[in-house]
N, C-alpha and C positions, 0 to 999 in steps of 0.2 A: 727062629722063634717057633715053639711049637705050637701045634695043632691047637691043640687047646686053648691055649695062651689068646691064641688069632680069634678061635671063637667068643671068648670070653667079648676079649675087646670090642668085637663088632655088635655084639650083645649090649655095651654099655653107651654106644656109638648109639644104635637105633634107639635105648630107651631115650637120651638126650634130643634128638630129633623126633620122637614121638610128643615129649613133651613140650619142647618150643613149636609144634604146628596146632598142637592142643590150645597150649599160651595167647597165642595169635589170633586162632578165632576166637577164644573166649573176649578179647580186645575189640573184636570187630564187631558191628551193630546186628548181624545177621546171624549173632550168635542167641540172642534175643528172642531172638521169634523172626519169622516173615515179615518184611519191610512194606506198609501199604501205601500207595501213591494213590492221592484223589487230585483231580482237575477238577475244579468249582468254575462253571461257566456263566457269568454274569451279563445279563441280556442290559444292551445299550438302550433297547428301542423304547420312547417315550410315548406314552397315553396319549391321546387328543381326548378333548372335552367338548361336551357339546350341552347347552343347554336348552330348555323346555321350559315353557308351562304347559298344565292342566288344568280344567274349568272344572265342575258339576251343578248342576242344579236338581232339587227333589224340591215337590211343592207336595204343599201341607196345610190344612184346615185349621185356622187359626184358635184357640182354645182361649185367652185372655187377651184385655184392652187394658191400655192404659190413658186415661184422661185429665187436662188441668181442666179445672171450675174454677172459676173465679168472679169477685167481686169487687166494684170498685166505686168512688164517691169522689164528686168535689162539693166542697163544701166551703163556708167563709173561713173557720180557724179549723185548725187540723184536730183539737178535740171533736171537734161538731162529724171530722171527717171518720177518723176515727170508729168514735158512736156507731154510725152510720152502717159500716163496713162490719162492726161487729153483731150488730142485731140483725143485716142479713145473711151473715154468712152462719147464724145459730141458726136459724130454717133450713137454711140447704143443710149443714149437719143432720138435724130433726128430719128432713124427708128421705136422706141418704138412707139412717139407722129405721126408719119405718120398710123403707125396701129391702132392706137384709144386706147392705153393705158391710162386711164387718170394719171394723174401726183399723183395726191391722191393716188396714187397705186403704185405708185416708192418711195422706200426710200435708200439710203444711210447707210449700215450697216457698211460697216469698209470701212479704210483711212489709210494706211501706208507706210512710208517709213523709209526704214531704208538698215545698210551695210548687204554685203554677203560677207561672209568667207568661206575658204576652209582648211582644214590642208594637209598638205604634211610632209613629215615625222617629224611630228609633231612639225611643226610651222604653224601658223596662218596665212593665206595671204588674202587680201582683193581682191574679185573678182569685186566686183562693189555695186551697190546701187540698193534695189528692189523696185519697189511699187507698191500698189494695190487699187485698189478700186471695191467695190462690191456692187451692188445694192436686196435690196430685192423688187420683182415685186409681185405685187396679179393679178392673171387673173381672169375674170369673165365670158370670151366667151371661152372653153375649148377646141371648135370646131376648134381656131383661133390659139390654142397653140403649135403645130409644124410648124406652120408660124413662129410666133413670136422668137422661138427658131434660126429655119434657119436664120431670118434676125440679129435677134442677132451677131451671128457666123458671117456673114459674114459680120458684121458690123465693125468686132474689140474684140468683146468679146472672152476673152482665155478661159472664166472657166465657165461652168453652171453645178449646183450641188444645193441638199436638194428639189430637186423638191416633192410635195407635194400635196396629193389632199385631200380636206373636203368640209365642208357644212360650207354655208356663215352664217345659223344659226341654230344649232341642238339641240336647247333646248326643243322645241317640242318632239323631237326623243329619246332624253335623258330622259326628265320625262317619258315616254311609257317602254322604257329599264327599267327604276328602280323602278317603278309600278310591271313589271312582274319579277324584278328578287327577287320581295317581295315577291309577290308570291308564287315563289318558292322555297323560305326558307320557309314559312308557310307551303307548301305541305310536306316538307321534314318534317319537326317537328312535322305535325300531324300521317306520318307515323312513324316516331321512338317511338313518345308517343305512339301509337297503339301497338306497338310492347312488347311496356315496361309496357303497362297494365294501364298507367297513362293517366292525361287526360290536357289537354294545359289549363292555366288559363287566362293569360296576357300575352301582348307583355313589356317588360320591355326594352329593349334601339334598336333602330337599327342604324345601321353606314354605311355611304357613304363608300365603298372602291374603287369607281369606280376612277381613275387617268385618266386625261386629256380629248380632243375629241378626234374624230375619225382624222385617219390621214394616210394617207399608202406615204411610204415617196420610192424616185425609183430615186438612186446615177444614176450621171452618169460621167463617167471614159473620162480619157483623149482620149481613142484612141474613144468614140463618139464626141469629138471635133474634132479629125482631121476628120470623116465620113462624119458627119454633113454640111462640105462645098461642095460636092459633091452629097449627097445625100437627099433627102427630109424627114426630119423625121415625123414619126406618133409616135402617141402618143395613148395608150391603157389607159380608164379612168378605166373602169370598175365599181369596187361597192367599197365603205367601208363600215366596221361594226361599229356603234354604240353598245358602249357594257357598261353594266353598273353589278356591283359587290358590294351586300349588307351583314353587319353579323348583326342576330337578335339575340337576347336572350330574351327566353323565362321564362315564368314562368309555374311549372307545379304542381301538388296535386296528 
């Protein structure tokens, strides 16, 4: 063979073998691009939970009262009773509206009539017919409120009782109370976690427990109705507390 001939061949020898290593890796994934390996490490270890509450109290100068008046009658028939109940509870109205009550602030809570019985050795007897009617009043001048009371009284009214002081609006006062009583389930849980070696991660749920506003409520008994016509009453407003009550639960590691 000659020279040439040899070279030729070896020439068609390496293109075939250049092209099947070509082939090959083009088949192969790392022909692609760079191959990236990730390890995702997923943590076993569980939370512990720890729960709290928190208190706050803010006290606050009461600005509105709220009070029932009422009147009441027995009488022989329930018309009579009636009657009775209706002509005095227009005076108290009439002295209400003379002291700048406004009418927006009188409501109408209960209406009844109905029999009264008695037993005697044990029989039923009818004594007569009662009726009642009761107004709930909102005050806003609190200065003006043992006035209002005396003229009440001695306008006709038999019954004043659930007197009541708050704030005409304590939502202000409330978010402030349940802000700090966050607080201070937080302070308590970072000292237990201190305690316990661990360390707070998350706040996981917190709960309003706080029930109603502020209200400080002050009965008053029948023998301050008979006093009340002779004497002048005052009235002690004082403070009430806004108070608000939260449970947090935590998360801890």
């Amino acid at each position: 063979m000659s020279i040439k001939r040899k070279i030729g061949l070896f020439t068609v020898l390496s293109l075939v073998a250049a092209i099947g290593l070509l082939t090959w890796q083009a088949l192969t994934p790392a022909a692609a691009g760079t191959t990236r390996r990730e390890t995702v490490v997923t943590s076993t270890e569980e939370l512990g939970t720890l729960v709290v509450t928190g208190s706050a109290e803010i006290s606050a100068t009461p600005n509105v009262a709220t009070i029932i008046v009422g009147v009441t009658a027995l009488e022989k028939t329930a018309a009579e009773a009636q009657e009775r109940i209706a002509a005095d509870m227009t005076k108290v109205q009439q002295v209400l509206n003379r002291l700048a009550v406004p009418e927006r602030h009188i409501q109408t809570r209960n209406f009844q009539v109905g029999a009264e019985y008695e037993y005697v050795d044990g029989k039923r007897n009818l004594v007569g017919y009662r009726a009642s009617h009761d107004l709930y009043i909102k005050l806003t001048d609190l200065a003006a409120m043992g006035k209002v009371l005396d003229a009440a009284v001695a306008s006709g009214a038999t019954e004043i009782r659930n007197i009541q002081f708050g704030l005409d609006d304590d939502g202000e006062l409330l978010t402030e109370a349940l802000t700090a009583a966050v607080h201070d389930a937080r302070a308590k849980a970072d000292a237990l976690a201190a305690g316990a070696g661990v360390r707070i991660v998350r706040v996981a749920r917190i709960t309003d427990r706080s029930s109603g506003g502020p209200v400080i409520p002050v009965e008053r008994s029948a023998n301050f109705m008979a006093l009340a016509k002779d004497v002048s009453t005052s009235i002690a407003v004082g403070e009430i507390i806004v108070s608000a009550y939260v449970e947090v639960e935590f998360e801890f590691k």
